[in-house]
C-alpha positions as CSV (number, residue, x, y, z in Angstrom):
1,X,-8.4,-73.4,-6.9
2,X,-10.8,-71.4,-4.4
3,X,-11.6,-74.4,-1.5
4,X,-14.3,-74.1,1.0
5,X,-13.3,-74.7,4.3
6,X,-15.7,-77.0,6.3
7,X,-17.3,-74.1,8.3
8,X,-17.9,-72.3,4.8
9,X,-20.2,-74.8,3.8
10,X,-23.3,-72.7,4.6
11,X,-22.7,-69.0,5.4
12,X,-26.3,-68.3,6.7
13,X,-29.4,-67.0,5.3
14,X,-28.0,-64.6,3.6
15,X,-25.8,-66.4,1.0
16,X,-28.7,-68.2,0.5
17,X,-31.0,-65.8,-0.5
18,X,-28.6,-64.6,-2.6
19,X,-27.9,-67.6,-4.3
20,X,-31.8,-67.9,-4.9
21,X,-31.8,-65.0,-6.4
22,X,-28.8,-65.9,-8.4
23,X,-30.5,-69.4,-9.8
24,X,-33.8,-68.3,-9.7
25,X,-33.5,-64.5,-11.6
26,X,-34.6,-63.6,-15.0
27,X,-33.2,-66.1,-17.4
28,X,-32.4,-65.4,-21.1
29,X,-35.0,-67.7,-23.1
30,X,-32.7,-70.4,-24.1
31,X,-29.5,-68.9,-23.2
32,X,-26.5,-70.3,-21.8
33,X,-27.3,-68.5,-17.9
34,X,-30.8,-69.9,-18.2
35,X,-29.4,-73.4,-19.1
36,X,-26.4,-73.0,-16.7
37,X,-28.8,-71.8,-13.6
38,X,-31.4,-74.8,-14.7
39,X,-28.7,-77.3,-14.6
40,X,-26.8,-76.2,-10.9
41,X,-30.2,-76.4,-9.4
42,X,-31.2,-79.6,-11.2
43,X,-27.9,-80.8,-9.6
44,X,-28.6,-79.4,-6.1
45,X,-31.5,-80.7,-5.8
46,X,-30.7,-84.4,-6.8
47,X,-27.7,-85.3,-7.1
48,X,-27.0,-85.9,-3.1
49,X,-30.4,-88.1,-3.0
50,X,-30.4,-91.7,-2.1
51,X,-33.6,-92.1,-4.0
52,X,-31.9,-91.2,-7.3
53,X,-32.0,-94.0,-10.2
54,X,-30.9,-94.1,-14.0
55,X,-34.5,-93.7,-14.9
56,X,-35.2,-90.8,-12.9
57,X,-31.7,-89.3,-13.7
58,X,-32.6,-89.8,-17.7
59,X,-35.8,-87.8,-16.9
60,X,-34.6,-85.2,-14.6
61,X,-31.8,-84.2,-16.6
62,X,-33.0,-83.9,-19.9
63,X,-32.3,-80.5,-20.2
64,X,-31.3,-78.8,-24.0
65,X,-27.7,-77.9,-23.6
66,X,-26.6,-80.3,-20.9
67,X,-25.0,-83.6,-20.5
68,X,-25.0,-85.8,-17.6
69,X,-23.9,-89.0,-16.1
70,X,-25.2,-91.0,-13.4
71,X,-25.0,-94.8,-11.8
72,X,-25.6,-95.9,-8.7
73,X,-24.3,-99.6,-8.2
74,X,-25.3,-100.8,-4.4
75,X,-28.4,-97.7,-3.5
76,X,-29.0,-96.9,0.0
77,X,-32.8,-96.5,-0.6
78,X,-34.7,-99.8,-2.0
79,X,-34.2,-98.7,-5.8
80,X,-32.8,-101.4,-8.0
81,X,-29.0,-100.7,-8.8
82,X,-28.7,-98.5,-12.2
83,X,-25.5,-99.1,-13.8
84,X,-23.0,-97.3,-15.6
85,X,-24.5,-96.4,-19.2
86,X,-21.7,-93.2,-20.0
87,X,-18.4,-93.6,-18.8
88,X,-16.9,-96.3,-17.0
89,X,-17.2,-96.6,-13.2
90,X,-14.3,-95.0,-11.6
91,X,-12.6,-97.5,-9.6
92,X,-13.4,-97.3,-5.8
93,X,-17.0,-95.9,-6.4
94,X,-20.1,-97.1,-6.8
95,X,-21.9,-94.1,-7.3
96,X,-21.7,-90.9,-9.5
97,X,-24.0,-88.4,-10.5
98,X,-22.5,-84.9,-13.2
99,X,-24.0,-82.6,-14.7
100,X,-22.1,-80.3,-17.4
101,X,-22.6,-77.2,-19.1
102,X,-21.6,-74.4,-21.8
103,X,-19.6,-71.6,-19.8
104,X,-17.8,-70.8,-16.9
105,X,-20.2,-71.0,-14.3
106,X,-17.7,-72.9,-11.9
107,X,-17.8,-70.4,-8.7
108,X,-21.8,-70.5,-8.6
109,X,-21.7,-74.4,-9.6
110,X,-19.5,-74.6,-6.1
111,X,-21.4,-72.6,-4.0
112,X,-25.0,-74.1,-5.6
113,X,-23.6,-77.3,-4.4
114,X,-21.8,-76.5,-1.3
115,X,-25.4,-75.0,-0.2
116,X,-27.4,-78.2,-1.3
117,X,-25.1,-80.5,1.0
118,X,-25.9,-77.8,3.7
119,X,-29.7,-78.6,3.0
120,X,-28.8,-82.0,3.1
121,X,-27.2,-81.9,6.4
122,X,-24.1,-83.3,4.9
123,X,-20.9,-81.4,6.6
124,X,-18.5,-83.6,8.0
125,X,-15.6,-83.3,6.0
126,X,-13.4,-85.9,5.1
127,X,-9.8,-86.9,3.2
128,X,-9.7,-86.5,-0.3
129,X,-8.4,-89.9,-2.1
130,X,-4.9,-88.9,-3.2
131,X,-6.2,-90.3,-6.8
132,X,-8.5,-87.2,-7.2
133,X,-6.2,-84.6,-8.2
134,X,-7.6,-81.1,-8.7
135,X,-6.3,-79.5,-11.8
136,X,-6.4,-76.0,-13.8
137,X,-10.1,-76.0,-13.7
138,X,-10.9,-77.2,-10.7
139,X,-12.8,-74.7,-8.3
140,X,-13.6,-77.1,-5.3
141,X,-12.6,-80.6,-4.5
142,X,-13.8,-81.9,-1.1
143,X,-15.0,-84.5,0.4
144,X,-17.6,-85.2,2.9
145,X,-18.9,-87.9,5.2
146,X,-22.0,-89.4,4.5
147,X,-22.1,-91.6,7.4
148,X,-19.4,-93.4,9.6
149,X,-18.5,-95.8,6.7
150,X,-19.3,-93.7,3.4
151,X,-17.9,-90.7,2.2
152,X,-19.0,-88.5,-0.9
153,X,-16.7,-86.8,-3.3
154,X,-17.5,-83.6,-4.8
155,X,-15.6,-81.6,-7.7
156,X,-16.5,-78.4,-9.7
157,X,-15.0,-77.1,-12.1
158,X,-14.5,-76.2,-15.7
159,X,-12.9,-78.8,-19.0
160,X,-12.8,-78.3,-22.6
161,X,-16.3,-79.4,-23.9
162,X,-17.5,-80.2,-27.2
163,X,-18.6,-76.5,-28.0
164,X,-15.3,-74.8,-25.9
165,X,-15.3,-74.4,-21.8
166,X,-18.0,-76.4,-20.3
167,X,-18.4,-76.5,-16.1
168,X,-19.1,-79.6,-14.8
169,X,-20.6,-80.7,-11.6
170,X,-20.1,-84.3,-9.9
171,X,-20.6,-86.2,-6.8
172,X,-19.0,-89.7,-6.8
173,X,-19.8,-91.8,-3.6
174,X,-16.6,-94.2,-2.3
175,X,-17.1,-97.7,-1.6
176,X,-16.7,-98.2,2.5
177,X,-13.2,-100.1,2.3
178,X,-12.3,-97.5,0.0
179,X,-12.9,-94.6,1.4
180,X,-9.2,-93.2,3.3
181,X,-6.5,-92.6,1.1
């Protein structure tokens, strides 16, 4: 498992140009990069929003070749709570937002995200629960402060999907008496 240390959360203006240029180059018309590229930034550029609902998360990811999951039971912002409509809430949260794809695509799936909490100004880090358990295809598991009482779990990776290796992208938010060990 490659982990990011809290000072390699942004490495400069650099990595991100290149990472631009590694989302945003020429895509195969309805390939699996194309899909894969569409989906990280898709996930970068939402998934660490307060302002995120069910309704906009049913019409921003909508993407051919993707599946995603996403409720947010207590928002920050003054949306109404969405609730869990794929699988169950994992205990201790009250937020997730994942985004999976065909392929390996898990390094640039960490960096796309490690790079969108630097936009986000997000880089304390914080103590992973001991019940998230990184496994063979996990490429990062951290987790991050969101504020003094809220902390923000992140995990890329890779599973068995319904067509083979899929990557997956997720971002579950603990609840505040939950969020230590």
């Amino acid at each position: 498992m490659k982990t990011f240390s809290h000072n390699a959360i942004y490495r400069g203006s650099a990595a991100a140009l290149a990472l631009a240029v590694t989302l945003c180059g020429p895509a195969q018309a309805g390939g699996t990069q194309a899909t894969a590229r569409a989906a990280m930034q898709l996930f970068a550029d939402n998934c660490f929003s307060p302002y995120m609902t069910a309704e906009k998360a049913r019409k921003t990811f909508a993407l051919t070749g993707t599946s995603y999951d996403f409720y947010d039971l207590d928002p920050f912002s003054s949306a109404e709570p969405s609730p869990a409509t794929g699988r169950p809430v994992t205990p201790g949260t009250d937020r997730r937002c994942e985004i999976s794809f065909a392929g390996d695509y898990a390094e640039k799936a960490a960096e796309a995200a490690m790079n969108a909490l630097a936009a986000e100004m997000i880089f304390t880090p914080a103590d992973v629960p001991a019940r998230y358990q990184a496994d063979a295809g996990t490429t990062l598991l951290a987790a991050r402060r969101l504020n003094p009482r809220r902390t923000a779990i992140v995990h890329m990776g890779t599973r068995k999907g319904p067509q083979g290796t899929e990557t997956f992208m997720l971002v579950e938010r603990l609840l505040p008496t939950d969020d230590q060990n």
